[in-house]
C-alpha positions in Angstrom: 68.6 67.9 69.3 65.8 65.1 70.4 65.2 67.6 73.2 64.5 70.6 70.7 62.1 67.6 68.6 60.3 66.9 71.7 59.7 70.0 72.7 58.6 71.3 69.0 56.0 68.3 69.1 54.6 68.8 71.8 53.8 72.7 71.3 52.4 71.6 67.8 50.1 69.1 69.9 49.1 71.6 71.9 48.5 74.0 69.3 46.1 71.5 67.7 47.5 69.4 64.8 44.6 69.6 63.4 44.0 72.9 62.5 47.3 72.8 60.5 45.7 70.2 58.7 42.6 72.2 57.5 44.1 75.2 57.2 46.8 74.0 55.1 49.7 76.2 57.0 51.0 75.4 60.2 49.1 77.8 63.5 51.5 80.6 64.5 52.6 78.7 67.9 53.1 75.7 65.9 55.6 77.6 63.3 57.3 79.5 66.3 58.0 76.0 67.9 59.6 74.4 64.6 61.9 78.1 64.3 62.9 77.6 67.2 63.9 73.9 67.5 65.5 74.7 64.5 67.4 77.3 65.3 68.6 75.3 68.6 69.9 72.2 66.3 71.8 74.7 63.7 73.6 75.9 67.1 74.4 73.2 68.3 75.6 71.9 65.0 77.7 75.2 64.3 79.5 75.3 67.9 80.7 71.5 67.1 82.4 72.3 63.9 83.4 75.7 65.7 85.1 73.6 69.0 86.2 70.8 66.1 88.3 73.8 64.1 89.5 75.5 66.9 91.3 72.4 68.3 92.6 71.8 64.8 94.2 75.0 64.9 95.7 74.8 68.5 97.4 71.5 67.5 98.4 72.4 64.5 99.8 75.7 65.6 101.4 74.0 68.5 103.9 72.9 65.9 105.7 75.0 63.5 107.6 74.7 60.4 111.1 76.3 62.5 110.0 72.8 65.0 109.6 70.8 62.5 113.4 71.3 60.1 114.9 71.8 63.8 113.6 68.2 64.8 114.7 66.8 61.4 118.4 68.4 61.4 118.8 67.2 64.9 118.2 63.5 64.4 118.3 63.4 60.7 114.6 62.6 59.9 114.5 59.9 62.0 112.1 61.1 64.8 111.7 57.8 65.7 112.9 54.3 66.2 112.4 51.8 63.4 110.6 48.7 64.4 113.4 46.3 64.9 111.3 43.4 63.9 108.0 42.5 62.8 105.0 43.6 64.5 103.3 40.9 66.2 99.5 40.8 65.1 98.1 40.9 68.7 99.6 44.5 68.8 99.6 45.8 64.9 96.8 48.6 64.2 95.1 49.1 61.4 96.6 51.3 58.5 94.3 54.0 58.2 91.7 54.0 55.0 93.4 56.4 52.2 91.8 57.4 48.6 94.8 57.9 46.2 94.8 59.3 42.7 97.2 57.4 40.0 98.5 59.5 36.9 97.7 56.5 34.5 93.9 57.4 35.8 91.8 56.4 38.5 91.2 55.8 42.0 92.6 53.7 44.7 91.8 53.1 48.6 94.9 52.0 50.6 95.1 49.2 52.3 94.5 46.8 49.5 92.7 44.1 51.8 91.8 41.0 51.5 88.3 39.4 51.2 86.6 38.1 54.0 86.0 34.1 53.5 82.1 34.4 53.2 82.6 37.2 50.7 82.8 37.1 46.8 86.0 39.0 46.1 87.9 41.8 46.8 87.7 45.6 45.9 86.2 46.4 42.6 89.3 46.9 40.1 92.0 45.7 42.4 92.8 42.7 41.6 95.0 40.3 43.5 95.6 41.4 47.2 99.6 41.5 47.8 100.6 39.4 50.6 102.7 42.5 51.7 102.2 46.2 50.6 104.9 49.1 51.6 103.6 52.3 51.4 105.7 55.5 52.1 104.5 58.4 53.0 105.6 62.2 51.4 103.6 65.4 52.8 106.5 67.4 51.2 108.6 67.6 48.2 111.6 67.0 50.4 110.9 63.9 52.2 110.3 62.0 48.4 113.9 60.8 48.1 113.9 59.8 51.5 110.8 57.0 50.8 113.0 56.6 47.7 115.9 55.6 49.9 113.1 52.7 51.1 111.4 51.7 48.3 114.2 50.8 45.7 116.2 48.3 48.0 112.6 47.0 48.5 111.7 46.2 44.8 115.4 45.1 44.3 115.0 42.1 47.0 111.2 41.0 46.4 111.1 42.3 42.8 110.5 38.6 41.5 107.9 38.2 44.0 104.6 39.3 42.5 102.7 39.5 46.0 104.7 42.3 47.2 103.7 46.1 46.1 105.2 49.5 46.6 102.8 52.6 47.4 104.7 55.9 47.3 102.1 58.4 48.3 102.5 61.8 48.1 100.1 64.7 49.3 99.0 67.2 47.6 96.8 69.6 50.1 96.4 73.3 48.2 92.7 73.5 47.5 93.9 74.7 43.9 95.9 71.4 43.0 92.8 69.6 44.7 89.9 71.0 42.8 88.9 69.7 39.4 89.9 69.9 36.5 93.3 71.0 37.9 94.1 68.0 39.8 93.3 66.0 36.4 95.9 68.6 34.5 97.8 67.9 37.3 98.3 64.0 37.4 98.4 64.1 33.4 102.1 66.0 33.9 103.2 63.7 36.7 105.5 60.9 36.2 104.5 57.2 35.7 106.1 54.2 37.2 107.1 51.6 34.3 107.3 48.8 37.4 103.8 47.3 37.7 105.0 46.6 41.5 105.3 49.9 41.9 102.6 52.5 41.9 103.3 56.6 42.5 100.4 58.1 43.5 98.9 61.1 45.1 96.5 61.7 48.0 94.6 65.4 47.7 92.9 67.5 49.9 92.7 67.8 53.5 94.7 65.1 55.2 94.3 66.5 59.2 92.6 63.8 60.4 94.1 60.7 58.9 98.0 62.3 60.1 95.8 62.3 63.6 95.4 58.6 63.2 98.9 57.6 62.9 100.1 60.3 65.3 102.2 62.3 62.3 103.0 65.1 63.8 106.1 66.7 61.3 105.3 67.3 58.0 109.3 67.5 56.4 110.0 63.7 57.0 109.0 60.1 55.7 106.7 57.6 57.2 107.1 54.1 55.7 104.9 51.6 56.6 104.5 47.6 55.5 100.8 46.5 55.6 100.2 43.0 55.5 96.6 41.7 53.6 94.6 42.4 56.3 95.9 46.3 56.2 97.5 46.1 59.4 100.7 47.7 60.2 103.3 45.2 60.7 106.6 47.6 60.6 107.0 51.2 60.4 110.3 53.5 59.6 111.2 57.1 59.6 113.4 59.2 57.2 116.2 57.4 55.2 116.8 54.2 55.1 119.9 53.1 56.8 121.3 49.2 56.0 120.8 48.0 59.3 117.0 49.3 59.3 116.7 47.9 55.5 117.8 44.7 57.1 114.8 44.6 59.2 112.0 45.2 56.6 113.4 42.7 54.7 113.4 40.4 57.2 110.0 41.2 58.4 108.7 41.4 54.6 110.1 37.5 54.5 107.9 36.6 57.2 104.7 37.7 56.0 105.7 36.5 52.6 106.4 32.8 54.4 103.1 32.9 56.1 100.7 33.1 53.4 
């Protein structure tokens, strides 16, 4: 692109600037130099998105859905381990950034973080930043018991603990449910969650690239994360919850709680 600028000036130098000036249109050479360069950048622009899309569609095609329910009937959801213990914050990762729609009306961006010392607050509407946020991820209708099976032992051990909050996100991608006003019509129908701890909401559009960042890869189970205020991930899970991996969040929930 600066090589198709350079080369456009330098023709419209030669061509004599200013005779576009008097004339008040640009000398033939002078036009064909700016077509072209033009021409060269919307290339260039084109075959990125083109390379971009067709690696999309390799790695997504890599996978199927027959993959995907083999891989969960095999190991029950759980396509991986469970963290057995908190995520030390020398090797946690940041949770991704994530806009998420609520039915009772307006917008949210997961992780809730908190405020830098020097700065003035936190995220306009927010509020107070919990010390310990565990948001469960649903990319199908199936997997929304399964952060179910995570988040209602949760609530029932820190319940009384108001810096603790429960995000169960699902994702909606057809472009119909996405588009406006359907996806108003749409969260107006949806149930509410009466706990003010915990928040159901809904992520919609085209979610490729944030699954790329946290390496999901099958679409028919849960992802349950705990972030801690600085929106890093300090334990993970897959599936349903079994007691010995509920045993573990809590534990690892206690610790960030402790450490405020």
């Amino acid at each position: 692109m600066l090589r198709a600028r350079g080369a456009a000036g330098a023709l419209l130098r030669l061509a004599g600037a200013g005779a576009f000036a008097q004339s008040g249109g640009a000398p033939p050479l002078a036009r064909a130099a700016f077509t072209r360069g033009f021409l060269d950048l919307h290339k260039m622009v084109n075959k990125e998105a083109i390379e971009k899309e067709k690696a999309r569609l390799k790695d997504e095609m890599s996978r199927g859905y027959f993959a995907d329910i083999s891989e969960i009937r095999k190991n029950q959801g759980k396509i991986a381990t469970a963290s057995k213990a908190i995520i030390p914050e020398a090797d946690a990762v940041e949770f991704p950034d994530l806009v998420v729609e609520s039915p009772d009306g307006g917008a949210l961006h997961l992780p809730l973080v908190a405020p830098a010392p020097e700065d003035d607050g936190g995220e306009a509407g927010v509020g107070v930043i919990p010390d310990a946020s565990l948001v469960c991820l649903s990319f199908r209708a199936s997997s929304q018991k399964m952060a179910e099976s995570w988040s209602s032992p949760f609530l029932d051990a820190f319940g009384a603990d108001k810096n603790i909050h429960v995000y169960e996100v699902s994702f909606i991608d057809s472009w119909l449910l996405s588009s406006s006003p359907v996806r108003q019509a749409f969260l107006k129908v949806m149930r509410k969650s009466n706990n003010p701890q915990r928040h159901i909401v809904y992520a919609f559009g085209d979610h490729y690239d944030f699954r790329k960042k946290l390496q999901i890869i099958n679409l028919l189970t849960g992802y349950i994360y705990l972030i801690d205020r600085q929106g890093r991930i300090r334990w993970q899970g897959f599936g349903s919850a079994t007691q010995e991996e509920l045993s573990s969040l809590t534990a690892s929930t206690s610790i960030l709680l402790d450490d405020k």
